[in-house]
C-alpha positions as CSV (number, residue, x, y, z in Angstrom):
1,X,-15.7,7.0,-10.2
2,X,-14.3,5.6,-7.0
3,X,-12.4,3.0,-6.1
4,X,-11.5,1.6,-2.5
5,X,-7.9,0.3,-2.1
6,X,-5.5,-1.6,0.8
7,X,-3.3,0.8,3.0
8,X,-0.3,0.4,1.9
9,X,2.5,-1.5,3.8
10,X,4.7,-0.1,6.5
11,X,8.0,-0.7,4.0
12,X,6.8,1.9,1.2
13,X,6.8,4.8,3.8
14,X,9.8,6.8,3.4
15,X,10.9,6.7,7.0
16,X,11.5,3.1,7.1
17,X,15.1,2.0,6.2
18,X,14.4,-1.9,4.9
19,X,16.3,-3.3,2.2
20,X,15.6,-2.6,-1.4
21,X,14.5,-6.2,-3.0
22,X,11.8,-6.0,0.0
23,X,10.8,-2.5,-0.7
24,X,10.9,-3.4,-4.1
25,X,8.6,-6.1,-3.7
26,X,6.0,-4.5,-1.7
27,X,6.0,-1.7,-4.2
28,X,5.1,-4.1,-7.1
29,X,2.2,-6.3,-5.0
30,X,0.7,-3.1,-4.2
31,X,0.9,-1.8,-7.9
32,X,-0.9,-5.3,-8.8
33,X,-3.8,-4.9,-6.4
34,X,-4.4,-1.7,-6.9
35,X,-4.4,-2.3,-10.8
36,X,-6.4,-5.0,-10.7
37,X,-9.6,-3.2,-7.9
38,X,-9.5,-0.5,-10.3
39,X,-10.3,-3.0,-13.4
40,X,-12.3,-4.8,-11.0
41,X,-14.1,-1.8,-9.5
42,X,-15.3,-1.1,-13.7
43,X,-12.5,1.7,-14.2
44,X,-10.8,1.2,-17.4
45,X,-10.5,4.8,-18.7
46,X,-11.3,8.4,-18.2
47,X,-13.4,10.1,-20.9
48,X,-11.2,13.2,-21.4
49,X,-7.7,14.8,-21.5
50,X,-6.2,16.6,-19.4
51,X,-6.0,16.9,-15.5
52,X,-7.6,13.9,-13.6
53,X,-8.2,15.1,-10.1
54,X,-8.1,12.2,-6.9
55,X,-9.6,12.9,-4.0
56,X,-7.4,10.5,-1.7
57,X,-9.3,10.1,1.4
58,X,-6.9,7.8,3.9
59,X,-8.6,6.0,6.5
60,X,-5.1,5.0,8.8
61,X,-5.3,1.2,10.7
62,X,-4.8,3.0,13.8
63,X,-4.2,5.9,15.8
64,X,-0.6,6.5,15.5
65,X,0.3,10.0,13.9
66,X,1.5,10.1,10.3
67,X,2.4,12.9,8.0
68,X,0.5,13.3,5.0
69,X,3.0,13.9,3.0
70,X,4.5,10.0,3.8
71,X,1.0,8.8,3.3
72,X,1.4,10.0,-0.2
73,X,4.6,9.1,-0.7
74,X,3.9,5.2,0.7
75,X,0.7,5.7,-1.9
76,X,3.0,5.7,-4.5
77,X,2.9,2.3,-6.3
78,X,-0.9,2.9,-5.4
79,X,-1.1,5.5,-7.7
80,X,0.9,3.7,-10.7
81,X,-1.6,0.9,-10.3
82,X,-4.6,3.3,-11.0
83,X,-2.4,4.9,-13.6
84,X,-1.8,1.6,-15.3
85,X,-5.5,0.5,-15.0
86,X,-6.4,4.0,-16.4
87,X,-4.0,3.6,-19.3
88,X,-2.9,7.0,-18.3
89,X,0.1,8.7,-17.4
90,X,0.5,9.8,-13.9
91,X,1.4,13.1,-14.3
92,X,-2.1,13.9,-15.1
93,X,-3.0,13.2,-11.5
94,X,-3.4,16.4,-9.1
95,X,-4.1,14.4,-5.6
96,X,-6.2,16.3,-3.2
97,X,-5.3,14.6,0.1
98,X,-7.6,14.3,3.1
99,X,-6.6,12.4,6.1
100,X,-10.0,10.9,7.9
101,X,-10.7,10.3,11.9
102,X,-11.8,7.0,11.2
103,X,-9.7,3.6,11.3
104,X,-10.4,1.7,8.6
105,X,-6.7,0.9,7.0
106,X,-7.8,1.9,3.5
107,X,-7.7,4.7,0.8
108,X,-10.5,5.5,-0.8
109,X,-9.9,7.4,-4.1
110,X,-12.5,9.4,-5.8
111,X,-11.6,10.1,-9.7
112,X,-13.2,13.5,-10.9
113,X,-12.4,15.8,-14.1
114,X,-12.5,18.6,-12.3
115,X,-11.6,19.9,-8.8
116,X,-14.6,19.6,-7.5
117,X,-15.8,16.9,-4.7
């Protein structure tokens, strides 16, 4: 199962010192989208319990350097939106992170049972 989603915005990255209603708003558009490409996308479940592994593949807008580890924290209403659209909790997810070469300004998620890619 994959699913291609918006990066997200500049706001949700934990560097950025904005107020909180406009975090806070970012935070729920992106949970939206990303809930409703997953739906969209034909994801509406996973057909077992226990870990769901995500291959995060981010595809930056540009150049610039970034951790990973604020990609993945910026990626967090991202995740709750695939949660939500899974009709799983989010502690089930164990993210396997990759940050690609290319520009695109995108993260594409693959959804696997296992950790395999």
């Amino acid at each position: 199962m994959n699913v291609t989603f918006p990066w997200p915005p500049s706001v949700l990255s934990p560097n950025v010192r904005a107020h909180w209603s406009k975090k806070s708003k970012a935070a729920k558009s992106l949970r939206r989208v990303c809930h409703l490409l997953t739906l969209e996308a034909g994801i509406r479940g996973v057909p077992w319990d226990g870990d769901i592994h995500l291959f995060v593949d981010y595809y930056p807008p540009d150049r610039r350097a970034r951790d990973q580890d604020n990609m993945i924290a910026a990626s967090k209403a991202l995740f709750d939106g695939l949660a939500d659209a899974l009709s799983v909790n989010d502690k089930r997810f164990r993210l396997h992170p990759y940050v690609k070469e290319e520009i695109g300004g995108m993260v594409k998620v693959k959804i696997c049972e296992g950790p395999t890619a």
